[in-house]
N, C-alpha and C positions, 0 to 999 in steps of 0.2 A: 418579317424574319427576325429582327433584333428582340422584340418578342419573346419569342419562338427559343433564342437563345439564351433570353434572360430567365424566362422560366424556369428553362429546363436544368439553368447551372443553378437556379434556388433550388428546385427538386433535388438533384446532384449534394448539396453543401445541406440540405436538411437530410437528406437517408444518410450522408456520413456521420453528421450531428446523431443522429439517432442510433447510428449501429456502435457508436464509441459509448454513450450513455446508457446505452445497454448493455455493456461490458460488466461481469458480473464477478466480483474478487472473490465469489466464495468458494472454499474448499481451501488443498493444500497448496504452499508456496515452500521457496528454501532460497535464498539471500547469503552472500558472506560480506562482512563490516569488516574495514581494517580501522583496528580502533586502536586508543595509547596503551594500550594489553595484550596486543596482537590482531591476529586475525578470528573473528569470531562465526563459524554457522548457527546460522537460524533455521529454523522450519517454523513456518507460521499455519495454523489451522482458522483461516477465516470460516465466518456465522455471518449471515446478512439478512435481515425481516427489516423489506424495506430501505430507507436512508439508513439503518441504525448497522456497524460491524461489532461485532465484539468475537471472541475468541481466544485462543492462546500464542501462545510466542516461543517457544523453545531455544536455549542458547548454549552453544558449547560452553562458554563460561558459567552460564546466569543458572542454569535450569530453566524449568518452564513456567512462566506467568500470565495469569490474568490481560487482555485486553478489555480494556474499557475507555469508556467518551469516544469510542465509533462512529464517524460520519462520511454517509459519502452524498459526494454532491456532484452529479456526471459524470465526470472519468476521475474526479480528486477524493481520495481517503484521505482522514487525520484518525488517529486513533493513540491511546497510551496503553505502553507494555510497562504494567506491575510485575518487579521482582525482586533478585537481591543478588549481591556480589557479595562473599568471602563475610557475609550474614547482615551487611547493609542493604537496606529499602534503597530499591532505586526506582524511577519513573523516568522512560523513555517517551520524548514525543514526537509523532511521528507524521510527517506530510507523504502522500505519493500521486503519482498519475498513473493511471490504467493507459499505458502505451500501444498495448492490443489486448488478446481475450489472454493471452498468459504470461506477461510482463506489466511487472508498476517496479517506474522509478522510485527509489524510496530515499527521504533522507529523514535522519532522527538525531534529537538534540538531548544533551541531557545536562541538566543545570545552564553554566555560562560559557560550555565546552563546546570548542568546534562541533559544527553539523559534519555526521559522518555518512555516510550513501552508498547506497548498495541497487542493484539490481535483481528485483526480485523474479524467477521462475515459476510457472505452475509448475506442481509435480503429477505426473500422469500415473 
């Protein structure tokens, strides 16, 4: 019987393992940052072939920028949003977790400045 239990909670903790790392961030998200400028929307349009994200970033402030150096590894994105603020290059970088099929925690650094975090939404 102990068996029989230990199995079946491997079985159990591997198809969970499995249904999170199948969680797929592509397509449209929208996020809000309270950042030292205010409060900022994004709309992000993820692209996934494979481990690799790239795509754009959309910002109420910023406009819209290039994602590049996209990686996912299970349920974790990293990726950088290229753009610019008020005509300065900026690079945001960015850690998140796919928390189900249409939520990633996100947070993003930029220089030596507080991490700021948002929750991201799929958009349907």
């Amino acid at each position: 019987m102990r068996r029989f239990i230990a199995g079946t909670a491997i079985v159990l903790a591997l198809a969970w393992s499995v249904g999170v790392r199948a969680a797929d961030p592509s397509g449209r998200w929208s996020a809000t940052f309270m950042t030292q400028v205010g409060e900022q929307a994004y709309t992000y349009e993820f692209i996934v072939k494979g481990t690799t994200l790239t795509g754009t970033a959309k910002g109420s402030l910023t406009g819209e920028g290039k994602i590049s150096d996209g990686k996912i590894d299970g349920d974790t994105i990293t990726f950088v949003e290229n753009t610019t603020y008020m005509g300065m290059p900026l690079a945001f970088n960015y850690t998140g977790k796919m928390t189900s099929a249409d939520q990633i925690e996100l947070s993003r650094t930029l220089m030596d400045f507080e991490a700021e975090k948002a929750t991201a939404k799929r958009v349907k």
